[in-house]
Backbone atoms as SQL, in Angstrom:
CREATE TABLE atoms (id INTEGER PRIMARY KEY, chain TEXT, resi INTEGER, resn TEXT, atom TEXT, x REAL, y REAL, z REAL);
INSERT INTO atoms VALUES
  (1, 'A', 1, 'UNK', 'N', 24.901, -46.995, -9.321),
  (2, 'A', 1, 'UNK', 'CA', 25.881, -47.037, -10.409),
  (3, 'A', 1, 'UNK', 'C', 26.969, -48.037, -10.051),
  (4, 'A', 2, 'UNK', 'N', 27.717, -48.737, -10.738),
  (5, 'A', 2, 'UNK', 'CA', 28.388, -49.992, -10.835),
  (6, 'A', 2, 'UNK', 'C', 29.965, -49.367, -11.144),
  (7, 'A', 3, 'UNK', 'N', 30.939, -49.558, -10.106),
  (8, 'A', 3, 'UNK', 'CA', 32.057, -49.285, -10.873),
  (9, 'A', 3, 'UNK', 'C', 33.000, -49.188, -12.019),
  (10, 'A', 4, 'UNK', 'N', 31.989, -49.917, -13.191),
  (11, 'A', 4, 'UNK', 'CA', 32.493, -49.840, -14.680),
  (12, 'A', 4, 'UNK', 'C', 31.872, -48.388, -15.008),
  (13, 'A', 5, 'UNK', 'N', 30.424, -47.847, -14.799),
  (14, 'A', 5, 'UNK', 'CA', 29.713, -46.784, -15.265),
  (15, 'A', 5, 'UNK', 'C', 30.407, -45.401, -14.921),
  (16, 'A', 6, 'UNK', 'N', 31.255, -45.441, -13.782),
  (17, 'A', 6, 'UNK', 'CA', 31.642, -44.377, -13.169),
  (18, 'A', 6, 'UNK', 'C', 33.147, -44.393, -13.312),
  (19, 'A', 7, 'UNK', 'N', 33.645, -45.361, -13.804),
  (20, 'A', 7, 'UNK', 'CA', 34.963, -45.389, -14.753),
  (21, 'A', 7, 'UNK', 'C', 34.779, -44.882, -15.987),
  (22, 'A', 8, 'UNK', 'N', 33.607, -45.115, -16.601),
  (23, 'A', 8, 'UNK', 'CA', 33.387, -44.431, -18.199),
  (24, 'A', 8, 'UNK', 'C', 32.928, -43.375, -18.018),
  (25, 'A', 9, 'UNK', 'N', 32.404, -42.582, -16.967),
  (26, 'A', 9, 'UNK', 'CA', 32.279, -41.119, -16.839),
  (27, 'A', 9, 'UNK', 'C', 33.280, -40.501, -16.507),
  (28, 'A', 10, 'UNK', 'N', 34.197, -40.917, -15.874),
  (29, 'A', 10, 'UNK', 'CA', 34.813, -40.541, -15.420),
  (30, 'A', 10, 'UNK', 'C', 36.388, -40.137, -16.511),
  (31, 'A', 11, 'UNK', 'N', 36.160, -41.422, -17.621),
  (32, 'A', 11, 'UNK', 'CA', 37.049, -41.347, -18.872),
  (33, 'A', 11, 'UNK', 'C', 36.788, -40.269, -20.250),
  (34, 'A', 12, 'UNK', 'N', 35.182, -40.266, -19.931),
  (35, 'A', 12, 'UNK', 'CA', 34.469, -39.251, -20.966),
  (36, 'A', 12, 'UNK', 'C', 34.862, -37.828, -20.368),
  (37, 'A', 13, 'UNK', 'N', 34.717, -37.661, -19.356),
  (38, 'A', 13, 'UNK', 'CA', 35.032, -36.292, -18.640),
  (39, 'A', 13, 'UNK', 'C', 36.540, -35.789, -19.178),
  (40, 'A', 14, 'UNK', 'N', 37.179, -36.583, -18.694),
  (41, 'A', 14, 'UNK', 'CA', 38.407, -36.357, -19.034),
  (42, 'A', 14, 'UNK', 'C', 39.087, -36.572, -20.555),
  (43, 'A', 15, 'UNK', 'N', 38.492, -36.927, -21.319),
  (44, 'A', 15, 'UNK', 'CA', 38.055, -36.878, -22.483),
  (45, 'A', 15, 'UNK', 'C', 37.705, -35.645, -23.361),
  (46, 'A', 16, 'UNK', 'N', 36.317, -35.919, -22.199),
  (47, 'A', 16, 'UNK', 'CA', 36.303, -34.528, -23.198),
  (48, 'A', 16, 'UNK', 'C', 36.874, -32.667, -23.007),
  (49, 'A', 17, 'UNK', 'N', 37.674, -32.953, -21.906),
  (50, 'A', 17, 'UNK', 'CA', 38.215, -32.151, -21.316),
  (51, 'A', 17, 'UNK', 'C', 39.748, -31.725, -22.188),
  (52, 'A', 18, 'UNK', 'N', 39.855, -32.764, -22.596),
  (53, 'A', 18, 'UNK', 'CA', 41.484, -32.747, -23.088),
  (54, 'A', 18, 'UNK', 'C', 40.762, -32.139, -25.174),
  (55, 'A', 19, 'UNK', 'N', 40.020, -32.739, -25.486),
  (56, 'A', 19, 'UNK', 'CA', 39.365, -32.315, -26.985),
  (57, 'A', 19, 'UNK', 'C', 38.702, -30.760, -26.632),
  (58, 'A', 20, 'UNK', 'N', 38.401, -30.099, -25.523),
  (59, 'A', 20, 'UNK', 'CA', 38.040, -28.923, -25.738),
  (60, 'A', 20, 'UNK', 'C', 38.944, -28.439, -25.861),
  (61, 'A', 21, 'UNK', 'N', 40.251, -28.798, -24.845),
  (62, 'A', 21, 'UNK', 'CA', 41.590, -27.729, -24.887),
  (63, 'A', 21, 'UNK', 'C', 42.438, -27.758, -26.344),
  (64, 'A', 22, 'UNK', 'N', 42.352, -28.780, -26.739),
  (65, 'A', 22, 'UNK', 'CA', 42.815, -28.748, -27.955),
  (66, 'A', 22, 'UNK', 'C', 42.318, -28.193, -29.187),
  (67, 'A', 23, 'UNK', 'N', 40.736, -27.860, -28.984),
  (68, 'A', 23, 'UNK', 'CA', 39.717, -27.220, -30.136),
  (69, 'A', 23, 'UNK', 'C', 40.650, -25.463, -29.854),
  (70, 'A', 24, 'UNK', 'N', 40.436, -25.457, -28.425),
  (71, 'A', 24, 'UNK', 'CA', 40.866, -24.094, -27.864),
  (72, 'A', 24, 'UNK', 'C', 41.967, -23.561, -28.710),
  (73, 'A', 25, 'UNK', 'N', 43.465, -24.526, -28.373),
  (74, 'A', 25, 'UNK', 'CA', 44.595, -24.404, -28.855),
  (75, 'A', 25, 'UNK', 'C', 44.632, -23.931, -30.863),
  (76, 'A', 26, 'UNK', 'N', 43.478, -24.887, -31.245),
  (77, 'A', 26, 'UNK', 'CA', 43.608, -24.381, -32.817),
  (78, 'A', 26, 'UNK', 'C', 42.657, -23.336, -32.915),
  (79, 'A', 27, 'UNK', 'N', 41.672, -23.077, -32.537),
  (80, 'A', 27, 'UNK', 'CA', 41.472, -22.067, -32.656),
  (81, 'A', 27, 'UNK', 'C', 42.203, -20.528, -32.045),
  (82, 'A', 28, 'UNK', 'N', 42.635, -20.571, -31.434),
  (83, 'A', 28, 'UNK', 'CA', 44.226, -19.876, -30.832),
  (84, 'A', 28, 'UNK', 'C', 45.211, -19.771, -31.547),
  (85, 'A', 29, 'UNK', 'N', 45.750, -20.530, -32.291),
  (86, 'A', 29, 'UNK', 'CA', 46.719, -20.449, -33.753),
  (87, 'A', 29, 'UNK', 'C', 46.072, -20.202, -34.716),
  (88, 'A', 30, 'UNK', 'N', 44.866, -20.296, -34.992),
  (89, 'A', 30, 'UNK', 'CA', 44.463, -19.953, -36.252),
  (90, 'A', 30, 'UNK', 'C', 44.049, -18.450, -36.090),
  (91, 'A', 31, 'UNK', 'N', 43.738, -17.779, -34.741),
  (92, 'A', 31, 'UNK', 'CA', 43.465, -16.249, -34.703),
  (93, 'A', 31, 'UNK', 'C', 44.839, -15.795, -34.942),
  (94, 'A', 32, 'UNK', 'N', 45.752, -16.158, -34.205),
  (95, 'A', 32, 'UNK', 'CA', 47.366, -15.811, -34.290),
  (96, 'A', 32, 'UNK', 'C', 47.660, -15.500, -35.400),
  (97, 'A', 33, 'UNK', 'N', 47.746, -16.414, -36.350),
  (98, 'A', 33, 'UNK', 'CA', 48.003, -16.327, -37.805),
  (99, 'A', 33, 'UNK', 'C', 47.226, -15.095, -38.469),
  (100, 'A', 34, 'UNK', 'N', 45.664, -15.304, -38.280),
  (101, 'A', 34, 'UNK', 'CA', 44.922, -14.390, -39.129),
  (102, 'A', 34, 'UNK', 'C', 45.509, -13.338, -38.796),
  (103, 'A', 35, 'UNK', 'N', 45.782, -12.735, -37.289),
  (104, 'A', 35, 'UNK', 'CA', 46.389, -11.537, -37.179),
  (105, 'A', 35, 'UNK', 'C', 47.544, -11.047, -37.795),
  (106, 'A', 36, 'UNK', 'N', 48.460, -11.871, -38.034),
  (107, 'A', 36, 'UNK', 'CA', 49.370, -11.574, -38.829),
  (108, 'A', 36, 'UNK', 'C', 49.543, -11.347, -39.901),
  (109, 'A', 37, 'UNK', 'N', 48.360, -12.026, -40.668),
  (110, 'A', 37, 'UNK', 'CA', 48.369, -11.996, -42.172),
  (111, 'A', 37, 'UNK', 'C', 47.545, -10.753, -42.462),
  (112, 'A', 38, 'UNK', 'N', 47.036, -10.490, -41.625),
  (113, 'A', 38, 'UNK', 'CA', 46.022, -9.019, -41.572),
  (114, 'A', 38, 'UNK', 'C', 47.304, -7.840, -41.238),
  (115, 'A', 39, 'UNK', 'N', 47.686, -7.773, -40.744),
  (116, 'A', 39, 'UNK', 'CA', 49.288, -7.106, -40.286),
  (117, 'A', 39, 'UNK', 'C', 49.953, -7.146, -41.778),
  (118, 'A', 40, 'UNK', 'N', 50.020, -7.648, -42.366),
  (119, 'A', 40, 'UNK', 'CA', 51.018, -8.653, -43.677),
  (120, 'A', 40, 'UNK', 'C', 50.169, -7.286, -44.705),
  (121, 'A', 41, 'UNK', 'N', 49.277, -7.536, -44.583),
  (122, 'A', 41, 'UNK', 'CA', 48.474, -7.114, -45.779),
  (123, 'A', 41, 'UNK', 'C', 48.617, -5.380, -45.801),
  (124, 'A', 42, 'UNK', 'N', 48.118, -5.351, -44.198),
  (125, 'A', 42, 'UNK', 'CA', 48.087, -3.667, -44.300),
  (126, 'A', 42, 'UNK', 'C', 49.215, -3.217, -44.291),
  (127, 'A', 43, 'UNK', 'N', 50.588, -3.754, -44.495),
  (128, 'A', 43, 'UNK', 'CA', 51.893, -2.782, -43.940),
  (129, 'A', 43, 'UNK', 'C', 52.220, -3.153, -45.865),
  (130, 'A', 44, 'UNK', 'N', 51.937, -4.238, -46.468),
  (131, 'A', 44, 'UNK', 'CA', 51.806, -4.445, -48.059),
  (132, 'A', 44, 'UNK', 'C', 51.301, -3.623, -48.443),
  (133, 'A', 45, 'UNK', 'N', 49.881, -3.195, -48.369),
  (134, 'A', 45, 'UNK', 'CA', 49.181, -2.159, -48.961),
  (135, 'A', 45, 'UNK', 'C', 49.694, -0.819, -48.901),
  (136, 'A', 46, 'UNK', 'N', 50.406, -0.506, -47.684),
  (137, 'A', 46, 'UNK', 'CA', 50.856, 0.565, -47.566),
  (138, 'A', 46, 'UNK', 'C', 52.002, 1.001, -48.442),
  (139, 'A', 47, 'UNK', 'N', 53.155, 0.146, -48.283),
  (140, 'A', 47, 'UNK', 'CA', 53.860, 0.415, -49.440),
  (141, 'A', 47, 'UNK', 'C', 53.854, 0.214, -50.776),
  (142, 'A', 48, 'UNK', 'N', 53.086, -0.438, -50.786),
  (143, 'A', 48, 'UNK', 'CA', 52.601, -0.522, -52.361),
  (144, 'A', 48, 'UNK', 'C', 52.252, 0.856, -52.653),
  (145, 'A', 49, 'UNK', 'N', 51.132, 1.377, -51.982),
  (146, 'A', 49, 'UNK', 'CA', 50.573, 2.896, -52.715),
  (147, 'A', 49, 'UNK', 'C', 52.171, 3.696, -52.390),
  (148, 'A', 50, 'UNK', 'N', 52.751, 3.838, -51.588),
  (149, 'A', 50, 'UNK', 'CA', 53.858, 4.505, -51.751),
  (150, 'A', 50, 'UNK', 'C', 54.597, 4.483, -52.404),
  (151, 'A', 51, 'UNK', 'N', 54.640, 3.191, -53.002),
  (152, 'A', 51, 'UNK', 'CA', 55.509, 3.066, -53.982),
  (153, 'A', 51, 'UNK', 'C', 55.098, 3.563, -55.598),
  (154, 'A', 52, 'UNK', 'N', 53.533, 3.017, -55.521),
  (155, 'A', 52, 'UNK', 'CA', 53.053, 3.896, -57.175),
  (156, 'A', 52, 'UNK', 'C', 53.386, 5.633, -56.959),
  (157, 'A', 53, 'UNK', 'N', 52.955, 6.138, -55.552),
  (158, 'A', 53, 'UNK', 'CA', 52.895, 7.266, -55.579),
  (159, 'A', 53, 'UNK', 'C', 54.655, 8.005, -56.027),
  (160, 'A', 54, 'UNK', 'N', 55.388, 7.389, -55.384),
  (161, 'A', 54, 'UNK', 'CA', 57.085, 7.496, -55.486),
  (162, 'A', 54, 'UNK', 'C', 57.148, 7.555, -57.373),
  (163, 'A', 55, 'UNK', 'N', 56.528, 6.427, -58.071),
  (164, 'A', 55, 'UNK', 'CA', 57.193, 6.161, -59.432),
  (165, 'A', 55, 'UNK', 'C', 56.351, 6.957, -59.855),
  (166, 'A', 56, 'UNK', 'N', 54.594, 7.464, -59.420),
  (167, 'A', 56, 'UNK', 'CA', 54.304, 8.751, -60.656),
  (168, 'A', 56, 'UNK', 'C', 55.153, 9.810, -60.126),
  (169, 'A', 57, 'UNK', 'N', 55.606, 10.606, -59.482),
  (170, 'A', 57, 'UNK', 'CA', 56.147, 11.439, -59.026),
  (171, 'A', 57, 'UNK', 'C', 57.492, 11.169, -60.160),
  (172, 'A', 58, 'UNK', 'N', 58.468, 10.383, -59.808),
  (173, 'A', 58, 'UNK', 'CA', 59.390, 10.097, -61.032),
  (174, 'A', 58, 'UNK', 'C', 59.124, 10.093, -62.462),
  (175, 'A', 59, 'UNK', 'N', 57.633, 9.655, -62.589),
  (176, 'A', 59, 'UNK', 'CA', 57.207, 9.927, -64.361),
  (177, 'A', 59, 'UNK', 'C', 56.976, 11.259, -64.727),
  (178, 'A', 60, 'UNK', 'N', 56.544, 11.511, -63.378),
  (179, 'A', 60, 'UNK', 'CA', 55.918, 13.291, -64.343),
  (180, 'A', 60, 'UNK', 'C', 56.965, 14.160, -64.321),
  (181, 'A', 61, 'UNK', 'N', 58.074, 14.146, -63.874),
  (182, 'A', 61, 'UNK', 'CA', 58.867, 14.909, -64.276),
  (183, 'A', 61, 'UNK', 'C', 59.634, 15.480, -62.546),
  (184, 'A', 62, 'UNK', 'N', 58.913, 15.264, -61.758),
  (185, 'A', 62, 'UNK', 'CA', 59.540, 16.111, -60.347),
  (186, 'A', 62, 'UNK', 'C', 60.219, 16.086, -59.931),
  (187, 'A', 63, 'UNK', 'N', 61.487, 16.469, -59.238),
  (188, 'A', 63, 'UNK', 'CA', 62.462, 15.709, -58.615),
  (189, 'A', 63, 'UNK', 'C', 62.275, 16.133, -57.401),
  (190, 'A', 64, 'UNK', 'N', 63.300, 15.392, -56.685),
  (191, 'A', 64, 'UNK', 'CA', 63.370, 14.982, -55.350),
  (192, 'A', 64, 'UNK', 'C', 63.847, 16.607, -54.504),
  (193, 'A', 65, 'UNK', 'N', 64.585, 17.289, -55.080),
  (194, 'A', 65, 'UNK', 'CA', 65.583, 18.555, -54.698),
  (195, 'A', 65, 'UNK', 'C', 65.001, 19.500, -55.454);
């Protein structure tokens, strides 16, 4: 091997070393996020039904006391 060949392996390596970490990194923010928006949703959902449940309770007549 010729010192140009083992300069371009040596650039690909490191190459492709730096594009995995970075695939890594977005896929790492993009789980981050999903988790949150999954978090987002279920603590939404939750009060939402609490909240219909709160206003039929106020329609049908019940009170609080």
């Amino acid at each position: 091997m010729s010192g140009k060949n083992i300069f371009g392996l040596i650039v690909a390596i490191i190459v492709g070393i730096v594009v995995f970490r970075i695939f890594l990194w977005i896929i790492g923010a993009v789980w981050a996020l999903a988790g949150w928006v999954i978090a987002g949703l279920i603590i939404g959902g939750v009060a939402y039904l609490a909240y219909k449940k709160f206003n039929n309770m106020l329609s049908s007549g019940k009170r609080l006391t």
